[in-house]
Every structure is written in structure tokens, then in C-alpha cells.
N, C-alpha and C positions, 0 to 999 in steps of 0.2 A: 373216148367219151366216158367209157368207166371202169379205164383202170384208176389203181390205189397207190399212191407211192408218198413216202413221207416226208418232213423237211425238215429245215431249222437245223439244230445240233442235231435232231436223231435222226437224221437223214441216215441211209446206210450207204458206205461208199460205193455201191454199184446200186442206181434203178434198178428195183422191181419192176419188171414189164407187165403188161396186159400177159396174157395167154391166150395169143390171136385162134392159137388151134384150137380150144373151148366156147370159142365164138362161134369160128366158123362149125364146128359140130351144132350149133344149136338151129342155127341158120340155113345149114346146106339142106334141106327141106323145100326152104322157101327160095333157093338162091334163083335160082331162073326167072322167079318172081321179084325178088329185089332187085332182078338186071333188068328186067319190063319197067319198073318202076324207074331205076334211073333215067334211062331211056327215053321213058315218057316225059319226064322233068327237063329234062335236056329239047326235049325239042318244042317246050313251052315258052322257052325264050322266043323264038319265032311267033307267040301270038302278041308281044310288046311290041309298039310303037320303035322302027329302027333308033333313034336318037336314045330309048333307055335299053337295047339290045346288051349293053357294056354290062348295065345296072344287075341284068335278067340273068347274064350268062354265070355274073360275080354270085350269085346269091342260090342261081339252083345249079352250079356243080358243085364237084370237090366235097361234097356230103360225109358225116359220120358213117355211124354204123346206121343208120336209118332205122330206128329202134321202133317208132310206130309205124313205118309202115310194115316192119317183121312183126308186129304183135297185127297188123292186119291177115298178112298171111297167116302165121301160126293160128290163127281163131279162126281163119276161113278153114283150113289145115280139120281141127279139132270140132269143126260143127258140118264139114261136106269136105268140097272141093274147092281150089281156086278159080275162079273165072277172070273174063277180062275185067268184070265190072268193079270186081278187087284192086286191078291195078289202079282202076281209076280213082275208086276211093282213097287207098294208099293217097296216090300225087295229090290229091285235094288236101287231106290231111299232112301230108308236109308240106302242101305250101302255105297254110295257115301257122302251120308250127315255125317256118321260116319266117313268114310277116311278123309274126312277135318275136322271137329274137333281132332284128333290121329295129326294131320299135326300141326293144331293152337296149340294144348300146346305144341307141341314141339318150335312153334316159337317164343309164348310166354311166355315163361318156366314156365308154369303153374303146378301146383303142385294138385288139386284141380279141379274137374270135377263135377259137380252134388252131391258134399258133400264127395266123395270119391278118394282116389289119381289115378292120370291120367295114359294113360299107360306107359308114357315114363317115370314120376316118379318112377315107379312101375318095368321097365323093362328096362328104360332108352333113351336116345335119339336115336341111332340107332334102334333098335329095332323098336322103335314106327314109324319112317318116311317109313321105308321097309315095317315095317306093316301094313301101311295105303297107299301104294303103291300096297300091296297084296289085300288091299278092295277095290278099284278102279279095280283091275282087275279084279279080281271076280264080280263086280256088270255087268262090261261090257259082262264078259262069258255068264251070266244071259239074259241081256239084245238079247247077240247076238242068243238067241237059238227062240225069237219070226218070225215065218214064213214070218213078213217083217221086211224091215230093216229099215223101220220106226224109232220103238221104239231105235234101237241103236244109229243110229243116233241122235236122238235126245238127248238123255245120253249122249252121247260121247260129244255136243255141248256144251251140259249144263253143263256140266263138265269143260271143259274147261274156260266156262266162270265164274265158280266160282273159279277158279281156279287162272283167269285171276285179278278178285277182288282186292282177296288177297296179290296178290304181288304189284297191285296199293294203296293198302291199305299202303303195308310194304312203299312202293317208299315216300309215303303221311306222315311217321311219323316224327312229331317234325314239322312240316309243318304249321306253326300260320298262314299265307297265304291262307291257304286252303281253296276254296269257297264251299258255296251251293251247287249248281249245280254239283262241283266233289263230293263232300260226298253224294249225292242221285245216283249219277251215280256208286259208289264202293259198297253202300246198296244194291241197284237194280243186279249187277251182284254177289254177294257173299255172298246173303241171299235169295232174292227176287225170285231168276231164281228156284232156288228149291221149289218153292212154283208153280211158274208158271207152271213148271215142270209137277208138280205134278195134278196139275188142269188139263190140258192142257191136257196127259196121260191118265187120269179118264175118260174124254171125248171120246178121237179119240178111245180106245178101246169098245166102244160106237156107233161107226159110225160117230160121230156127224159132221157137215160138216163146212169146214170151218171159217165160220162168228163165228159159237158155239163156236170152241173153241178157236179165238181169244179172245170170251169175257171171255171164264173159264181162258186163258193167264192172261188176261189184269189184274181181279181178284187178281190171285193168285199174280203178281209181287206188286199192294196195298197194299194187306194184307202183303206181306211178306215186302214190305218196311214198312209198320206201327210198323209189330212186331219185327224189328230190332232197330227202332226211342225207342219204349218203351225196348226194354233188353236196348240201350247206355242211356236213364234214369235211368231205377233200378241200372246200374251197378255204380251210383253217388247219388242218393237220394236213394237207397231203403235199404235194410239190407243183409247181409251176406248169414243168411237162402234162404232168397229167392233170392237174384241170384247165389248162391250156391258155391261163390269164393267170394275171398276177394272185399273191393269197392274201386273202384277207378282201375281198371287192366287196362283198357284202357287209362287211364292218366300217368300210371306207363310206358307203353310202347310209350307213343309218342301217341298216336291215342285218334285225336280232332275228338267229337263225335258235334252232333248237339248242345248239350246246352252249348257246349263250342263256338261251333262255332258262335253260338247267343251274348253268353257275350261279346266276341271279337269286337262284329258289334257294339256294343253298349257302354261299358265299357270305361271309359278315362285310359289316358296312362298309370296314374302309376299305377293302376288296370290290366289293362292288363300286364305288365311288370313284376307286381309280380305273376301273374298264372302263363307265361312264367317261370318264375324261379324257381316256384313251381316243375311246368312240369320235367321241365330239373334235377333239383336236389331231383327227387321223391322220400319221404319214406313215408310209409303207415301212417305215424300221419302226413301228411300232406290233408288228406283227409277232417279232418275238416276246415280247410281256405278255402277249395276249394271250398268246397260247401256252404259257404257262401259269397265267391264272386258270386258263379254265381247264389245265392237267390237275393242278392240286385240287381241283374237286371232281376228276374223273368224269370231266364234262363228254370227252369223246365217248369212251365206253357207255354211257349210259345211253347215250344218243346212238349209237349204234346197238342197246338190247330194244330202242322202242325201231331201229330199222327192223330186227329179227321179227317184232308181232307184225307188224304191216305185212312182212313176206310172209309169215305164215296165216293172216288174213289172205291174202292172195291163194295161199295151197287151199284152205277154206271152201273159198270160194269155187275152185274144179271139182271140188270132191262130187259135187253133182252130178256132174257131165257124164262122168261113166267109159268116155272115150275119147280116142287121139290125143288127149293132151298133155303126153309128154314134151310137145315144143314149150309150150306156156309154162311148165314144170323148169323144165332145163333152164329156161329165163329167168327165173327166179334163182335157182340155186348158181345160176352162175352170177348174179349181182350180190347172192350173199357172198361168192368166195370174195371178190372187188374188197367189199366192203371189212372181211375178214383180215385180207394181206392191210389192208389203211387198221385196221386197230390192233394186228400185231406190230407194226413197223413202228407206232409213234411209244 
């Protein structure tokens, strides 16, 4: 999910791997807790209807690295201890994060999920938007069974506003106009709020008192805006492997990501005109002009020095805390190294 590896002609002839050992160092903290967590996911197929048990089982195993529910541990980590009520929030929070990807390939007609076919591929588009309508409810069931209504509410918000993203995202494609400011404002609520989320959750089941978990907030919406900056890089400079669909999906659909958005600012006309046209009449061997338009204006690199301020808004933001937070530290610098190896390879 966040390794960096490069393509095209400057692929190098051996992949760059992940450094699964630099993971697991960040993680083995929490690891007892991300095994409760799967756990608990696994055996939430059994609260579906037997006839979608297929649907339930397709969608909560075989998981990434479960990045927010470890940003719930590491925050439970750096404001107390972990409890049970962590894991539970964890599995709420990715199966919300699961209901919206089930949603995106269906919007996207993605074929292709983490190396494997998607569920709507597999079961179709109906299926999959009801399906991921049935994860959303169910993570709110979850949610609403905690003794306040806190944590619902706050799901239920968060939700919402990722939800809210996405359709400003869809509103946004094809949209060469498209400023700054809107493309950090559609990050922040359709990537970002689940990170904050997550943080934010780790804490208050914590105690931790307001200020606190503004900064575990402020955090999580950095980091989650950074590791959105770098997936809309890998998904144009990186390789197949490792963003784990084809490159270039976001250019296929209309959706101007940062380092387009940078070429644009920069670019003359008849360079922009022909990305435009690129855009518009997309086939997947158009992938290579793409990305050499936007190297002759250093589109990558620059979009990777605005991922470095997010991370270091992210450091920022703990400087408060005073303690434990070296997991949330180490999370950080390990998506900058990700993101390092993707801007030296291309």
C-alpha cells in the first residue's frame, strides 16, 4: 500500500521493494492489537445476511497494512493504553473505509483492488454499491452500541464527510481550472478525515482532554493529506505492483491530481493543450507522454516538497503531546522514506 517503485523507461531493472522490516518495526507495538482487529473483522461476516456471507468475507479479509486502524493504536499508544473499546473503534473505522472503496470502484470501474479483482468486478455493480451501503451500516451498529454517543456521532460526521469528498471530487473531473486550495480541500475530506478520525478516537477513548485531541486531529488530517499527495504520485510515476492498478486511473477518469495540477500552473499552452487532450481521449499507452510532460516541469518533485510540509505539519502537530509518540513519529518518517525511493527512481 505504500511502497514506491518507478516505471516507464526509468523503471530500474530490479523492483524496489517495500522494507516490510521498517513496517513491521513501527507497528510491532500495536501488533497484538492489529491481530484483535483483524479478528474482530473476520468474524463480522457472520453478522450479514447468509446469502451476502461471500460479499462479507470478499471485502473484510486479505486487508493491507491496516494503516488507520494502527494510527488508532499508535494514538491510543501515545495518550494511555489500549483497551478493548480501541479495537472496536479500529473495526468501525475500517469498515467505513472499506464501504468507500466497494463505492470508488464501482465509480471508477475498476477492475483491480490491491492485485486482486474488485468486488463489483467479481459480483458486479449492483451488488457492490448495496454492499457497501450494508458496510456503512454496520460499522454505525457498531459504533452506536458504545455507552456514549460520542463515538457515533462522530462516525456518522466523518462519514459523511468523506463521503461529501467524493462527489466533489466526481463534480471536479475533467476540470483543468481546478485550483490548489479545492484539490487540498477534497484530500482533507475523502482521505484525510479518516486518519483524523482515527487519531482523534485513539485519544478521547483515552480521556484525553480537548487540546489533546485536537492535536492527535490536526495530525492525523497531515498525515492523511500527505499519504494521499504521494498514492496521486505513485498512481503517475510509480509501477503497477506497487500501486496495485493500473497507472495513470486517475487521469483515465477526469481526476487532476497535484502534479497535474502544478504542470498546468506552469506549462505553456500548447503543452497544456496537449495533456488536455490526452486527458479527454485516455488510452492506457497514453501514460507515457504523460509523464513526460509533467517531468519537463518537475511536476513530481515539487509535489513531493508540498508531501514533505504536510509531514512536517504532521511532526507539528505532536510537538505538543510531550509523550509516547514515537509510533506516530516513526509513521511519518517511514512514508517519507516511500515517498523518497518514488522521487529518486523516476
Amino acid at each position: 500500500m505504500l511502497a514506491a517503485e518507478s516505471r516507464a523507461a526509468t523503471v530500474p531493472a530490479t523492483p524496489i521493494p517495500e522494507s516490510p522490516y521498517a513496517w513491521k518495526q513501527i507497528v510491532e507495538p500495536v501488533e497484538p492489537f492489529l491481530e484483535a482487529v483483524t479478528d474482530r473483522l473476520a468474524l463480522q461476516v457472520r453478522e450479514f445476511d447468509d446469502g451476502l456471507a461471500d460479499y462479507a468475507e470478499y471485502a473484510l479479509n486479505g486487508q493491507g497494512k491496516q494503516l488507520r486502524p494502527a494510527l488508532v493504536g499508535l494514538s491510543a499508544l501515545a495518550s494511555g493504553q489500549i483497551t478493548e473499546a480501541h479495537v472496536t473503534v479500529a473495526v468501525v473505522i475500517e469498515m467505513v473505509h472499506l464501504a468507500t472503496l466497494v463505492h470508488d470502484d464501482v465509480m471508477d470501474e475498476a477492475e483491480l483492488r490491491r492485485g486482486q479483482l474488485t468486488l463489483a468486478a467479481q459480483w458486479g455493480n449492483e451488488a457492490a454499491v448495496l454492499f457497501g451501503d450494508c458496510l456503512f451500516a454496520r460499522a454505525l451498529t457498531l459504533a452506536a452500541g458504545f455507552p456514549t454517543p460520542e463515538i457515533c456521532r462522530a462516525v456518522a460526521q466523518s462519514t459523511q464527510t468523506v463521503c461529501s469528498g467524493e462527489i466533489l471530487q466526481n463534480q471536479q473531473r475533467g476540470n483543468f481550472q481546478l485550483s490548489r486550495p479545492d484539490y487540498f480541500r477534497i484530500l482533507e475530506m475523502k482521505t484525510a478525515e479518516l486518519f483524523a478520525l482515527s487519531c482523534d478516537l485513539g485519544a478521547f477513548l483515552n480521556g484525553a482532554t480537548a487540546g489533546r485531541r485536537a492535536a492527535f486531529r490536526r495530525f492525523g488530517l497531515a498525515l492523511g493529506t500527505a499519504y494521499q499527495v504521494y498514492d496521486d504520485c505513485l498512481d503517475l510515476f510509480g509501477s503497477e505492483l506497487a500501486a496495485g492498478k493500473s497507472l495513470g486511473s486517475d487521469l483515465a477518469k477526469g481526476k487532476l491530481t497535484l502534479p497535474v495540477l502544478l504542470f498546468l500552473e506552469r506549462a505553456a499552452a500548447p503543452e497544456r493543450s496537449r495533456l488536455e487532450g490526452l486527458v479527454r481521449e485516455w488510452h492506457p499507452r497514453c501514460i507515457g507522454e504523460a509523464v513526460e510532460l509533467l517531468n519537463r516541469h518537475d511536476a513530481l518533485a515539487e509535489s513531493l516538497e508540498v508531501f514533505h510540509q504536510q509531514t512536517e505539519k504532521a511532526r507539528d502537530a505532536l510537538g505538543s503531546l510531550h509523550s509516547a509518540r514515537g509510533g506516530l513519529l516513526g509513521l511519518t518518517a517511514y512514508l517519507s522514506r516511500q515517498a523518497d525511493v518514488l522521487g529518486g527512481c523516476v
